[in-house]
Biopython code that builds the backbone (N, CA, C, O; Angstrom):
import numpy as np
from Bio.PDB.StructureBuilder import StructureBuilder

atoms = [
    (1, "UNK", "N", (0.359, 2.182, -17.845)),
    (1, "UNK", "CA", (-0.822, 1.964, -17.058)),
    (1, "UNK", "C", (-0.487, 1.241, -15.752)),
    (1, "UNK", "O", (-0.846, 1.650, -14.647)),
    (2, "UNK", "N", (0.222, 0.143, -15.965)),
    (2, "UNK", "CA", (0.521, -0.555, -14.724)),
    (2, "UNK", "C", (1.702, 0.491, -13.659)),
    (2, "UNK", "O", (1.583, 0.453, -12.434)),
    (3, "UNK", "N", (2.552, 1.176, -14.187)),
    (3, "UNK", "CA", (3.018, 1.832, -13.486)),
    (3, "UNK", "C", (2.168, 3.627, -12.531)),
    (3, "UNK", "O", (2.570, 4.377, -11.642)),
    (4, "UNK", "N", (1.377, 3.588, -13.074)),
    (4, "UNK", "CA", (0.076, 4.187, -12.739)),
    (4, "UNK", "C", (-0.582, 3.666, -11.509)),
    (4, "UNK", "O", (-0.750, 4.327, -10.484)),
    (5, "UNK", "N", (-0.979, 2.298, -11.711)),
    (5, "UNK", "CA", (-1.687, 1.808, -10.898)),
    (5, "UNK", "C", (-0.417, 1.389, -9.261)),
    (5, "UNK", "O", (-0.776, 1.293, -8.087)),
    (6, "UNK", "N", (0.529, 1.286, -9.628)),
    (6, "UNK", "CA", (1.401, 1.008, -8.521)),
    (6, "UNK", "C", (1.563, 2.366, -7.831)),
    (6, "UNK", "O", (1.920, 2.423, -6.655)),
    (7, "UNK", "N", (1.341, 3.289, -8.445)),
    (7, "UNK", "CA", (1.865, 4.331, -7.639)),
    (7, "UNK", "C", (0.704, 5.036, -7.080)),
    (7, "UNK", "O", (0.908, 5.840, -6.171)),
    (8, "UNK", "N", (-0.239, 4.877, -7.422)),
    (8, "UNK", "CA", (-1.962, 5.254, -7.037)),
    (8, "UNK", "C", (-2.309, 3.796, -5.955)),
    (8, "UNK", "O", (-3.348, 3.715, -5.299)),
    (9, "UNK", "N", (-1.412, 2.922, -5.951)),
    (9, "UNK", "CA", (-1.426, 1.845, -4.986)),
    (9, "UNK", "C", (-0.651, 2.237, -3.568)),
    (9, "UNK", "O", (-0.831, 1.694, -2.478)),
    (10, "UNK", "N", (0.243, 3.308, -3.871)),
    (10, "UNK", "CA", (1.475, 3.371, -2.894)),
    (10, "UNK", "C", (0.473, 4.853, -2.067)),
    (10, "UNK", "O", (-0.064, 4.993, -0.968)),
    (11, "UNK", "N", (0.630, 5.747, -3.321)),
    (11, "UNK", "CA", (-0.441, 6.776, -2.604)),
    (11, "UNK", "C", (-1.457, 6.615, -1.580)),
    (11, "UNK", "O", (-1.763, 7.343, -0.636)),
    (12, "UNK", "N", (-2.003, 5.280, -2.056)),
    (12, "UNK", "CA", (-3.047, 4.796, -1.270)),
    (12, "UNK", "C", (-2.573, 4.366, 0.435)),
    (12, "UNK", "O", (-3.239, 4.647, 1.432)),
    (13, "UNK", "N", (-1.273, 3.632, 0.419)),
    (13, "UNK", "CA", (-0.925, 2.885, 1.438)),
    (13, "UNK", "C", (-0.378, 4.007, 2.380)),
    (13, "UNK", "O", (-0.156, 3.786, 3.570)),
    (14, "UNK", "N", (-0.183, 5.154, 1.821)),
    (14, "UNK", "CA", (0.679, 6.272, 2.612)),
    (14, "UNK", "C", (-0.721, 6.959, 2.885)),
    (14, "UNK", "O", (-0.537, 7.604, 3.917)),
    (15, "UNK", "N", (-1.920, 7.126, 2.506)),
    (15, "UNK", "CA", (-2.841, 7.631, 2.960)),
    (15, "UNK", "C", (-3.513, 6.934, 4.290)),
    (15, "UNK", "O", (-4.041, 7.394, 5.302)),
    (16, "UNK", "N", (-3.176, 5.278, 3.687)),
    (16, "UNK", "CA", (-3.864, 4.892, 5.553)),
    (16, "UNK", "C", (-3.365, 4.499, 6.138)),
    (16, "UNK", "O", (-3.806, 3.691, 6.955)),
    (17, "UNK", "N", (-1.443, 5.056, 6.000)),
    (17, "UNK", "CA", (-0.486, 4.823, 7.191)),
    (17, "UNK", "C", (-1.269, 6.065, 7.969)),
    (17, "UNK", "O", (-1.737, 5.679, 9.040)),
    (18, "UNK", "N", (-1.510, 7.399, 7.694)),
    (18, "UNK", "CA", (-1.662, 8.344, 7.786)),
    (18, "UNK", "C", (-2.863, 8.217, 8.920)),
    (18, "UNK", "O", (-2.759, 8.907, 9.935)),
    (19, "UNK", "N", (-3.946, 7.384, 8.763)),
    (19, "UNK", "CA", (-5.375, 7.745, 8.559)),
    (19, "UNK", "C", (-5.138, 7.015, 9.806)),
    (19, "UNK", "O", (-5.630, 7.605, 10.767)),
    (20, "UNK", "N", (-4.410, 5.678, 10.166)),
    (20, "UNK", "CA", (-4.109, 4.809, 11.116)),
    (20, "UNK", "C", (-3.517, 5.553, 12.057)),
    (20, "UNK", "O", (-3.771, 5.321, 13.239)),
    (21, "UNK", "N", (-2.669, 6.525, 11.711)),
    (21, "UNK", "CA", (-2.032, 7.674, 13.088)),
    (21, "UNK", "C", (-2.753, 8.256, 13.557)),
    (21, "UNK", "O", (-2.705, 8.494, 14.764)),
    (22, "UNK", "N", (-3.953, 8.825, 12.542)),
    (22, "UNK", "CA", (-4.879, 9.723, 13.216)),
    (22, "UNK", "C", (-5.612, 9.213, 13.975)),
    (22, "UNK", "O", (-6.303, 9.982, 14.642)),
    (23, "UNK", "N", (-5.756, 7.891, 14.172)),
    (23, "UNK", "CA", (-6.719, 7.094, 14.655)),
    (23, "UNK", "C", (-6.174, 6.993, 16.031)),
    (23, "UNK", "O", (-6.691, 7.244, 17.120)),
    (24, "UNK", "N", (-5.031, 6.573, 15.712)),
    (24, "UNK", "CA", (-3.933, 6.017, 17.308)),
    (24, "UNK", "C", (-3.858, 7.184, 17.879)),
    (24, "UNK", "O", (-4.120, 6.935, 19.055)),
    (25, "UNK", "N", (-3.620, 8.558, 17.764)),
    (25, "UNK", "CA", (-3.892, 9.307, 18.368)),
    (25, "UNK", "C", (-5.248, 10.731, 18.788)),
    (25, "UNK", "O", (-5.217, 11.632, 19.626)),
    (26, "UNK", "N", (-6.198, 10.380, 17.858)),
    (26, "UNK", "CA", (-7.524, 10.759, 18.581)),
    (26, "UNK", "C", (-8.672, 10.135, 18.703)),
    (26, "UNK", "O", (-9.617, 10.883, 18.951)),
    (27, "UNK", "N", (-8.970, 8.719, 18.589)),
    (27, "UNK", "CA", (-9.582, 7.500, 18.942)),
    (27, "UNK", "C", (-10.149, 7.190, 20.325)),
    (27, "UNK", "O", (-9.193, 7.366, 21.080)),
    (28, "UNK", "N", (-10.975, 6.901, 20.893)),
    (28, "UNK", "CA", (-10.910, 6.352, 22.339)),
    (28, "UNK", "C", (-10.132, 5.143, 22.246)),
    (28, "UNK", "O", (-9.594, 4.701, 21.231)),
    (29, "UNK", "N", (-10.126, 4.622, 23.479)),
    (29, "UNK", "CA", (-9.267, 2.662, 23.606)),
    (29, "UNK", "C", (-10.102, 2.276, 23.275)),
    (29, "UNK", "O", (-9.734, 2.025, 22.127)),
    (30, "UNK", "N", (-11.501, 1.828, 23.335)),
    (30, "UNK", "CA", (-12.699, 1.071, 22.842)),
    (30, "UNK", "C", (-12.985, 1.563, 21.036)),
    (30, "UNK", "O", (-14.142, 1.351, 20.672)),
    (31, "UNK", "N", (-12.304, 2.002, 20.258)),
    (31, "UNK", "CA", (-12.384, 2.105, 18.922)),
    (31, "UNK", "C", (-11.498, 1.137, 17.991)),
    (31, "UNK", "O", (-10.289, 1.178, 17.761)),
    (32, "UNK", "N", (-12.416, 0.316, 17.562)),
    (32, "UNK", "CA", (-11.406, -0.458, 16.106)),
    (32, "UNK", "C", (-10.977, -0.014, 15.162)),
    (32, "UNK", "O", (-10.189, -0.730, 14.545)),
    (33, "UNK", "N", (-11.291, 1.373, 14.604)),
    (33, "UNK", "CA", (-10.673, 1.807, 13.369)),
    (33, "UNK", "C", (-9.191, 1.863, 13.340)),
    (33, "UNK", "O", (-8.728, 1.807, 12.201)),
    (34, "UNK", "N", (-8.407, 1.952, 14.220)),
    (34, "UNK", "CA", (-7.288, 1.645, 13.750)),
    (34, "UNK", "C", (-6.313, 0.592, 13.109)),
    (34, "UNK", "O", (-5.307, 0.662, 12.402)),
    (35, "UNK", "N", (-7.312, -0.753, 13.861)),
    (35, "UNK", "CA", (-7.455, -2.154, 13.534)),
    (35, "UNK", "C", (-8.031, -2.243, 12.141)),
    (35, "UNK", "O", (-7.486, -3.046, 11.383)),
    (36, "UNK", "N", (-9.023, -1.556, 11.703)),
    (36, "UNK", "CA", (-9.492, -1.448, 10.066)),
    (36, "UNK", "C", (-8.607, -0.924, 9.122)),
    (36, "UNK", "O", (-8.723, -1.409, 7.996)),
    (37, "UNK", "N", (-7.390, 0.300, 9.340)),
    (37, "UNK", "CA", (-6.711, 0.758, 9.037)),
    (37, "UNK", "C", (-6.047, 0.292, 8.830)),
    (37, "UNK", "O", (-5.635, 0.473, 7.684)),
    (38, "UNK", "N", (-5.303, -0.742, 9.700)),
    (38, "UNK", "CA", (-3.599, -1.448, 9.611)),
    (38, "UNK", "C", (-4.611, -2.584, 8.489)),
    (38, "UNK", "O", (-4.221, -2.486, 7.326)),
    (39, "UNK", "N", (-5.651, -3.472, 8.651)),
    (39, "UNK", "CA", (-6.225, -3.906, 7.786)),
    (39, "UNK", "C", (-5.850, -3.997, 6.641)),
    (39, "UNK", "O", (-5.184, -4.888, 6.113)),
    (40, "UNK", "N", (-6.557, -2.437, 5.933)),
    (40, "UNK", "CA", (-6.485, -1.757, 4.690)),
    (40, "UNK", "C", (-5.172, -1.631, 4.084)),
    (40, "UNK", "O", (-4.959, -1.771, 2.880)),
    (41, "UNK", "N", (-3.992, -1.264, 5.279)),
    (41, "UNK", "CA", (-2.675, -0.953, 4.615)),
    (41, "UNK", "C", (-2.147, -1.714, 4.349)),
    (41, "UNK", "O", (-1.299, -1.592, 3.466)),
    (42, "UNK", "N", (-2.420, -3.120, 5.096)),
    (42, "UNK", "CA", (-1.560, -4.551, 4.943)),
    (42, "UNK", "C", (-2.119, -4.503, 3.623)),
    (42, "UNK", "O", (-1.392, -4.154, 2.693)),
    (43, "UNK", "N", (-3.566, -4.871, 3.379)),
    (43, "UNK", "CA", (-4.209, -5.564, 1.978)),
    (43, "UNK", "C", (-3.558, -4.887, 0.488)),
    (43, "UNK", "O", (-3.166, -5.363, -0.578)),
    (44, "UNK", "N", (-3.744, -2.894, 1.333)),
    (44, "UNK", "CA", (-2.684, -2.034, -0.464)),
    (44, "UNK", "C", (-1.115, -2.413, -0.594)),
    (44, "UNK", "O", (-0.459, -2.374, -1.635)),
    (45, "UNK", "N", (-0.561, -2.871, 0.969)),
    (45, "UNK", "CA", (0.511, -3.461, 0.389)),
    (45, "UNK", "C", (0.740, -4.901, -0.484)),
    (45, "UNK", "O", (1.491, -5.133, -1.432)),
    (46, "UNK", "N", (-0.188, -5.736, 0.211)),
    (46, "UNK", "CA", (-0.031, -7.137, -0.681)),
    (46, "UNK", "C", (-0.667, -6.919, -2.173)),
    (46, "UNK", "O", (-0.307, -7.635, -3.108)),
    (47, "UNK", "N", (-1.335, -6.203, -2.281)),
    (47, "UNK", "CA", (-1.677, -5.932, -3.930)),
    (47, "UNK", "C", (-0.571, -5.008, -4.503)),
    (47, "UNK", "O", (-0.320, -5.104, -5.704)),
    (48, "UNK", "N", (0.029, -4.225, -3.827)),
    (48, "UNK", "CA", (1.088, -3.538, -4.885)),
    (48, "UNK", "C", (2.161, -3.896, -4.594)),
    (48, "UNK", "O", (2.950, -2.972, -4.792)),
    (49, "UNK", "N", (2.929, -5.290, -3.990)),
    (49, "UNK", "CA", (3.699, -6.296, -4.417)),
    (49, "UNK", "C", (3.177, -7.160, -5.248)),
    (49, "UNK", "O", (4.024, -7.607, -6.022)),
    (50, "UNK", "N", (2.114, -7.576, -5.400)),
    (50, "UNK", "CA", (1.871, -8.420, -6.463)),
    (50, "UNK", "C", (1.673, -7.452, -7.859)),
    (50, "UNK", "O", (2.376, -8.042, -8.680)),
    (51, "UNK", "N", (1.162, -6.438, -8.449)),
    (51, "UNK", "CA", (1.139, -5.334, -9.389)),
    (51, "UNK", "C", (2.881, -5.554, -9.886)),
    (51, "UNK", "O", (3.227, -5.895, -11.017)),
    (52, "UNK", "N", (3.798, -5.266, -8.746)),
    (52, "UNK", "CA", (4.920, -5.226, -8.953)),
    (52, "UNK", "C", (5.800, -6.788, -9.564)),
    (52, "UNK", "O", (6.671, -6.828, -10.433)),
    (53, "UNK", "N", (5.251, -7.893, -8.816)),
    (53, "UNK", "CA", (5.589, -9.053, -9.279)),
    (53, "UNK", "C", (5.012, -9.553, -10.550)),
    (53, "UNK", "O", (5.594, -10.290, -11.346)),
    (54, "UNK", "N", (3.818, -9.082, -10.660)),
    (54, "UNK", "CA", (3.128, -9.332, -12.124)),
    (54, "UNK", "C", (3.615, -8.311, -13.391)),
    (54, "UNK", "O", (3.176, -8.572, -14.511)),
    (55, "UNK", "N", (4.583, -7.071, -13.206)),
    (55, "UNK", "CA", (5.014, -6.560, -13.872)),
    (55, "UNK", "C", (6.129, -6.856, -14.329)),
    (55, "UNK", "O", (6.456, -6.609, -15.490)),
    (56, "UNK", "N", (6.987, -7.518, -13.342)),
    (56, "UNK", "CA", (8.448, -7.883, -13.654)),
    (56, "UNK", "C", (8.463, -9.772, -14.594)),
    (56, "UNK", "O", (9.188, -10.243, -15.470)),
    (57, "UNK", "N", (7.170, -10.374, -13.739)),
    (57, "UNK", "CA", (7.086, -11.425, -14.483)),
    (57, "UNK", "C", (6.392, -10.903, -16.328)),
    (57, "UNK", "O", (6.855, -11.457, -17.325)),
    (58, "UNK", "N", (5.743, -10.260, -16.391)),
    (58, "UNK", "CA", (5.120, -9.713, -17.502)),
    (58, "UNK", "C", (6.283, -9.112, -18.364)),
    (58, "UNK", "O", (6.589, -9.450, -19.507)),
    (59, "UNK", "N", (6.665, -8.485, -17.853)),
    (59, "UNK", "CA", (7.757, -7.565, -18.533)),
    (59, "UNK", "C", (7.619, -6.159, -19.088)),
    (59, "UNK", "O", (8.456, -5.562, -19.766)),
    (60, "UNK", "N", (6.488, -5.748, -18.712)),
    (60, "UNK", "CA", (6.154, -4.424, -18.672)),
    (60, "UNK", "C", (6.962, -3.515, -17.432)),
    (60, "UNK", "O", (7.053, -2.315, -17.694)),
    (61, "UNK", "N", (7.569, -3.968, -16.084)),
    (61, "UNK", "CA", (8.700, -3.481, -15.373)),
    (61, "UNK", "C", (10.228, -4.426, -15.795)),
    (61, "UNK", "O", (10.342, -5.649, -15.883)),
    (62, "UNK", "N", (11.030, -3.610, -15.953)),
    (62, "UNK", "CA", (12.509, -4.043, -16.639)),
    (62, "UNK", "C", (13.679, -2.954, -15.268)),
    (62, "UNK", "O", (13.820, -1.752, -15.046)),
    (63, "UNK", "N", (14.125, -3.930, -14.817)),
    (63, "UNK", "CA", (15.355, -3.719, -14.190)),
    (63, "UNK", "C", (16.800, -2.563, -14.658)),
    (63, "UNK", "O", (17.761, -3.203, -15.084)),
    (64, "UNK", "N", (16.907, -1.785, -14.636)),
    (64, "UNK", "CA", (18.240, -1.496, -14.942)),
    (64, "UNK", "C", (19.624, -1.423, -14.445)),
    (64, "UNK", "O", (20.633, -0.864, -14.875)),
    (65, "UNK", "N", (19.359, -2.206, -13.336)),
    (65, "UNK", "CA", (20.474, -2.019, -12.423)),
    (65, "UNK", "C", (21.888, -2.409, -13.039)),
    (65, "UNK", "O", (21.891, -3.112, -14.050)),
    (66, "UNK", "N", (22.956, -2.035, -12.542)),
    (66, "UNK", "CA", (23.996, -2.643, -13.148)),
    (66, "UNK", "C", (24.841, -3.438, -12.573)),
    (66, "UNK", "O", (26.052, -3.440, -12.792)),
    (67, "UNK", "N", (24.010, -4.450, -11.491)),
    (67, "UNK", "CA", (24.803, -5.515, -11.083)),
    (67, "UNK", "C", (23.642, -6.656, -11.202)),
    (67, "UNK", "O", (23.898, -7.828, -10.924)),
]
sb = StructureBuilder()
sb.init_structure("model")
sb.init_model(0)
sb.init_chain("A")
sb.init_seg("    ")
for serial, (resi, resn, name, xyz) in enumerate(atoms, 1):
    if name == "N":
        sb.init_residue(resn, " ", resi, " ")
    sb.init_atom(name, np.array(xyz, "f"), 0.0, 1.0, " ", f" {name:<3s}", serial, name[0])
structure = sb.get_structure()
């Protein structure tokens, strides 16, 4: 489930990198939505580092690296 939600978190953040381009390039200069956009993408990123930090502290995400 939690790995669900991180990746429906990431989906999300790549949708309003997306939504923020469209903005920067067919927007007038007097439009904030792009400013709402970078907003939105900052906020899905700080929640799906924390999803991610609450998984590794939880232990429902496990490392396999081999160093």
């Amino acid at each position: 489930m939690l790995k669900a939600a991180i990746a429906l978190m990431l989906i999300a953040t790549v949708a309003s990198l997306f939504s923020g381009l469209f903005f920067l390039v067919k927007d007038e200069s007097n439009s904030n939505r792009l400013v709402i956009a970078l907003a939105i993408r900052v906020s899905l990123a700080v929640v799906t580092v924390g999803l991610i930090a609450w998984g590794f502290f939880s232990g429902q995400l496990v490392s396999h690296a081999p160093w």
